[in-house]
C-alpha positions as CSV (number, residue, x, y, z in Angstrom):
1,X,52.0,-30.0,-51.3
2,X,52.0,-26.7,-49.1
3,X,50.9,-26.5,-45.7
4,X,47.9,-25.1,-46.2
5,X,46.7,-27.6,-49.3
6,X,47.3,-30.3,-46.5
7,X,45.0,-28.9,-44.5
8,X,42.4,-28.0,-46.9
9,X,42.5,-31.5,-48.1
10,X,42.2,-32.8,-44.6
11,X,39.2,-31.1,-43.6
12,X,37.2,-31.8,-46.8
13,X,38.2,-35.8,-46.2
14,X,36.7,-35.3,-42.6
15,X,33.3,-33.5,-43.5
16,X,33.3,-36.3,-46.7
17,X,33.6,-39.1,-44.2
18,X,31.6,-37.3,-41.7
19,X,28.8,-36.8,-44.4
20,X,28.8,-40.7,-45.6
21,X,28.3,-41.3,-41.6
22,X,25.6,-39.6,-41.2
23,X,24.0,-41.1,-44.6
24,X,23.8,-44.4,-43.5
25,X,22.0,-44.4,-40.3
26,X,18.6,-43.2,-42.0
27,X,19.1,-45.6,-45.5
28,X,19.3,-48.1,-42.6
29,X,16.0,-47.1,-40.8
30,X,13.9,-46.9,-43.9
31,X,15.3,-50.6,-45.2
32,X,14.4,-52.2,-42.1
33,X,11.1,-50.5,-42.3
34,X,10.2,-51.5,-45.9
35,X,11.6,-55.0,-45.2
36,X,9.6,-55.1,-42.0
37,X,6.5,-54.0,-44.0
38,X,7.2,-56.8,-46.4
39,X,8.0,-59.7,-44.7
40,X,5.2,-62.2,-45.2
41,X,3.3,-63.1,-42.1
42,X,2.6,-66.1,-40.0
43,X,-0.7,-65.3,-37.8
44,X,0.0,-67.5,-34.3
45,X,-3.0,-68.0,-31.9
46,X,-1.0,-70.5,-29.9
47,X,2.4,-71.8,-30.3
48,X,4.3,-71.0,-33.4
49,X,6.6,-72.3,-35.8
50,X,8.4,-71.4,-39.3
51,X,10.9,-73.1,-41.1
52,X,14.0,-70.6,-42.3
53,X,15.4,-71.5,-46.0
54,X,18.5,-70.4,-46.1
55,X,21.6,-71.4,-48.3
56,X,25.2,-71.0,-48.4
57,X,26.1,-66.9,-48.5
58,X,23.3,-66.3,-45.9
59,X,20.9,-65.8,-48.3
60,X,17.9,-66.6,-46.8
61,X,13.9,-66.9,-48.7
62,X,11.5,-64.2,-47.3
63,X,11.7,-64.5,-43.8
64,X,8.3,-64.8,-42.3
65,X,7.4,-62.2,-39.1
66,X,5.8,-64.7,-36.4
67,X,1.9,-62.2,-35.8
68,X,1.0,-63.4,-31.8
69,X,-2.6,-63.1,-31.2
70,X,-5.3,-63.6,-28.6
71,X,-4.8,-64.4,-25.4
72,X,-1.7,-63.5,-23.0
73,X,0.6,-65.9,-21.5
74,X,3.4,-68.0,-22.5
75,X,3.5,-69.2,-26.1
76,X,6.6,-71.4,-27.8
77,X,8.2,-70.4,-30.3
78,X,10.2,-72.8,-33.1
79,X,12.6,-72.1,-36.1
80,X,13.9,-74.7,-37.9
81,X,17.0,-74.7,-40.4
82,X,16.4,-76.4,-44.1
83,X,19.9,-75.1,-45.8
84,X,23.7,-75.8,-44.5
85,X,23.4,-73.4,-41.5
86,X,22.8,-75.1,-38.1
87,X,22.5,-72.5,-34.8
88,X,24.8,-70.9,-33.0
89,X,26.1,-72.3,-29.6
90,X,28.5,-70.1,-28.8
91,X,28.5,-68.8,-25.6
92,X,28.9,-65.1,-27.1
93,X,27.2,-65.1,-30.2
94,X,24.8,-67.9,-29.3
95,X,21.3,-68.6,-31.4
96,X,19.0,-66.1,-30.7
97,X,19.9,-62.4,-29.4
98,X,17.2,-60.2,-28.4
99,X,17.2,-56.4,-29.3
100,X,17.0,-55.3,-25.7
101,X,16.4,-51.4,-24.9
102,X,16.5,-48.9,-22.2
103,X,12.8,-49.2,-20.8
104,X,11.8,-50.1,-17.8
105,X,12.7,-53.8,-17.0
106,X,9.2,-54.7,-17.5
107,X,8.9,-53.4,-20.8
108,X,12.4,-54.7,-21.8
109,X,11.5,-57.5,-24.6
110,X,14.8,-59.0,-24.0
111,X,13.1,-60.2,-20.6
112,X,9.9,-61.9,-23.2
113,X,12.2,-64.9,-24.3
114,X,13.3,-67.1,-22.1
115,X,14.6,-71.1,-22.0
116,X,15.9,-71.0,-25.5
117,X,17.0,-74.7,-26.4
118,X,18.7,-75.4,-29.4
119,X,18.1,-79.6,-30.9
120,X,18.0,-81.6,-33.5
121,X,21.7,-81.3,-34.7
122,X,21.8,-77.9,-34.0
123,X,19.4,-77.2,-36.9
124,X,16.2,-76.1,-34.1
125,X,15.6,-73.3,-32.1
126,X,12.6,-73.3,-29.2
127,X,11.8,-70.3,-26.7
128,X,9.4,-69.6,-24.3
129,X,7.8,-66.1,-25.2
130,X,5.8,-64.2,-22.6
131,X,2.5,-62.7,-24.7
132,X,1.8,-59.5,-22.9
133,X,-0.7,-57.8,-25.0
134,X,-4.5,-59.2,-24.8
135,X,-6.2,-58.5,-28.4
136,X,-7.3,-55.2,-29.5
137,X,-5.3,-53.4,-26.6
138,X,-1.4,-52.6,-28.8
139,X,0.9,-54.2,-30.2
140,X,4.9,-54.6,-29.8
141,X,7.2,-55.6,-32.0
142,X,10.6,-57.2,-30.4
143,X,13.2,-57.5,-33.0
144,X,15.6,-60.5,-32.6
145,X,18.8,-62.1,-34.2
146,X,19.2,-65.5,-35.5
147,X,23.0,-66.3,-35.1
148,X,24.1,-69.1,-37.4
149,X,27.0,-71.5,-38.3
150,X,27.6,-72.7,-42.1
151,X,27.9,-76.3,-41.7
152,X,31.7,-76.0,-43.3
153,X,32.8,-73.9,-40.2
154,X,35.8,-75.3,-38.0
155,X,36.9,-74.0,-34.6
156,X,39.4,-71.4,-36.5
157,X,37.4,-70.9,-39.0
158,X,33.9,-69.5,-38.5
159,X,31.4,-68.6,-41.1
160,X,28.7,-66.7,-39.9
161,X,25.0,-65.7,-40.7
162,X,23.2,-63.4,-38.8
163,X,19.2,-62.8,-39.6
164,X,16.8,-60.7,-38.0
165,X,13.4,-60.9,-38.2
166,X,10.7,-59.4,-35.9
167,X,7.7,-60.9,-33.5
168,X,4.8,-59.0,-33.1
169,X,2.4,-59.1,-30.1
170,X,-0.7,-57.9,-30.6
C-alpha cells in the first residue's frame, strides 16, 4: 500500500471512530430519559421502601422511581434484593453511589444520602435522605447506583450488577 493510501485510510478510520463517539453520548441521553419517563412509580409521603427483582445477568423487573412528597426533612430509604445478587461492600464500589455534580455543596445530592447500612445478609440497603423540597415549590431528581454482587462471586472472581434508578423530591 503507498504512502499516501496509508494515510487516507488513517484519517477516514479517525473521523469513523470519531463519528461513532460522538453518536453515543446523545442515544445515551434520550434512553435514560425514555427509561426515566417509564419507570413505574412509588409515591412516598414518609419513609420508603421497594423491593428490586433481579436475576442472574443483571436483569432486573421495571425498576420503580422512589416519588418523595410532602413535607421536608429526613425520610429512610429501603431496597431490598429478591434474586441472587446481595449488595456491594466493597470499599470502592460499595452499595449505593450517588451521581454527585459540580453545584454548590448545598445543592450537591451526593450530600442528600447519608448513613447507608447495608443487613440482612447483604441482601438490604437503608439511607437517611434529606427531603429538601416542601410540596408545590420544584422538584429534583438525584440519580443513584445500586452496586451489586451475584451470590456465585469469589474474592478473584467478581460478578457485578450495577442499576440506576432515580429519586425524585418534590
Amino acid at each position: 500500500m503507498s504512502k499516501s493510501m496509508t494515510i487516507a485510510v488513517t484519517l477516514a478510520s479517525s473521523v469513523v471512530a470519531g463519528c461513532g463517539s460522538l453518536g453515543d453520548r446523545p442515544f445515551a441521553a434520550m434512553e435514560e430519559l425514555a427509561l426515566r419517563s417509564s419507570n413505574p412509580r412509588i409515591q412516598c409521603h414518609g419513609d420508603c421502601g421497594l423491593v428490586v427483582q433481579i436475576s442472574s445477568g443483571c436483569n432486573y423487573a421495571s425498576l420503580r422511581t422512589m416519588e418523595l412528597e410532602g413535607g421536608v426533612g429526613q425520610r429512610t430509604l429501603t431496597w431490598k434484593i429478591d434474586g441472587p445478587y446481595t449488595f456491594s461492600r466493597e470499599d470502592y464500589k460499595f452499595g449505593i453511589v450517588v451521581r454527585g455534580d459540580a453545584r454548590t455543596p448545598d445543592q450537591d445530592p451526593s450530600t442528600r444520602i447519608s448513613d447507608a447500612q447495608i443487613t440482612n445478609g447483604n441482601k438490604e440497603l437503608t439511607v437517611r435522605f434529606d427531603k429538601r423540597n416542601p410540596p408545590a415549590t420544584r422538584t429534583d431528581t438525584i440519580t443513584y447506583y445500586l452496586n451489586l454482587l451475584h451470590e456465585s462471586s469469589t474474592p478473584r472472581q467478581k460478578v457485578w450488577c450495577e442499576i440506576h434508578p432515580w429519586i425524585v423530591d418534590r
